[in-house]
C-alpha positions in Angstrom: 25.7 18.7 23.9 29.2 19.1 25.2 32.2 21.4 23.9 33.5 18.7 22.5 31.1 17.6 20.1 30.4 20.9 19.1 33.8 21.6 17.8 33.9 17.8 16.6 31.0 19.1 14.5 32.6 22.3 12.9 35.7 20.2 12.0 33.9 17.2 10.4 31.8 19.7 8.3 35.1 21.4 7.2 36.6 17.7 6.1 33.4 17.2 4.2 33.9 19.7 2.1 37.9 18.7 1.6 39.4 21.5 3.7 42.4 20.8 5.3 41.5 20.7 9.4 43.6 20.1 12.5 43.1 20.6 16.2 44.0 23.5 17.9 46.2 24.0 20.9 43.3 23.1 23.1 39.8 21.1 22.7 38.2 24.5 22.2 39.7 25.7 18.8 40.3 24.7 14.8 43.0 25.4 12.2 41.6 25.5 9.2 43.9 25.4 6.1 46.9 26.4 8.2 45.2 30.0 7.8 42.5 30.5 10.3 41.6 29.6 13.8 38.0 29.1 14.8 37.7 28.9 18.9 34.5 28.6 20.8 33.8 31.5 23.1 30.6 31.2 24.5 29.4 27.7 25.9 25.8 28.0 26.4 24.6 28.1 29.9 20.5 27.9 28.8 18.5 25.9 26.2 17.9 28.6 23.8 21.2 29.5 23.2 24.1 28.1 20.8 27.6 27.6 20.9 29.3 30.7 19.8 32.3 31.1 17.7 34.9 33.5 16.2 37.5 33.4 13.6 40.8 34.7 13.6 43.3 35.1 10.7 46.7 33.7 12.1 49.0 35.3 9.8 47.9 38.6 10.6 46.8 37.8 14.4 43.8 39.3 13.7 40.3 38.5 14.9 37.9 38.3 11.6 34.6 37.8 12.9 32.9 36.9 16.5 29.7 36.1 17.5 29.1 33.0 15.3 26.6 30.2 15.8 27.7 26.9 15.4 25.3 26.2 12.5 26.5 29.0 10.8 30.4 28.8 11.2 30.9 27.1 7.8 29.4 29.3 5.5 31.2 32.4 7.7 34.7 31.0 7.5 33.6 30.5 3.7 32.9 33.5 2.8 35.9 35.2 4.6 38.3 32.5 3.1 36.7 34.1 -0.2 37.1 37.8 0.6 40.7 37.4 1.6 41.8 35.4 -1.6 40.9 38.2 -3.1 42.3 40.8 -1.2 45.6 38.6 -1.5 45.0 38.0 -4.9 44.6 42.1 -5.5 48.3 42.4 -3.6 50.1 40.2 -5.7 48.8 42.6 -8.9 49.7 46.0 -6.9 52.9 44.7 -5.9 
């Protein structure tokens, strides 16, 4: 499978779970909710491997997580979406 599908993948999985998605700067990354960027950074060479992934906050220019199969980049990005709406949320009540 090339590149291409694979981030074709990730963003129709995203869309089916009414996210909002849009294309990156180049074929190889996502913007998911205007919030985070998922870009593939390992394209595997062998048939044992996967496409690996990591996910960067954009806001804060920060790289979240790395390492990230493609079958597992949804419930990740999920789960860090999560975390950070409440550490936002926990902010806005300190603030």
């Amino acid at each position: 499978m090339y590149f291409h599908q694979s981030v074709e993948n990730i963003a129709h999985e995203f869309k089916n779970i009414n996210l909002l998605v849009e294309n990156g700067k180049n074929g190889l990354s996502i913007i998911v909710e205007k919030q985070f960027e998922i870009i593939l950074t390992h394209y595997p060479l062998w048939n044992n491997e996967q496409f690996l992934y990591m996910v960067g906050h954009i806001e804060n220019k920060a790289m979240v997580k790395t390492h990230i199969p493609e079958n597992m980049i949804v419930d990740i990005l999920l789960e860090i979406k999560k975390d950070s709406y409440f550490l936002d949320s926990t902010e806005n009540l300190l603030n």
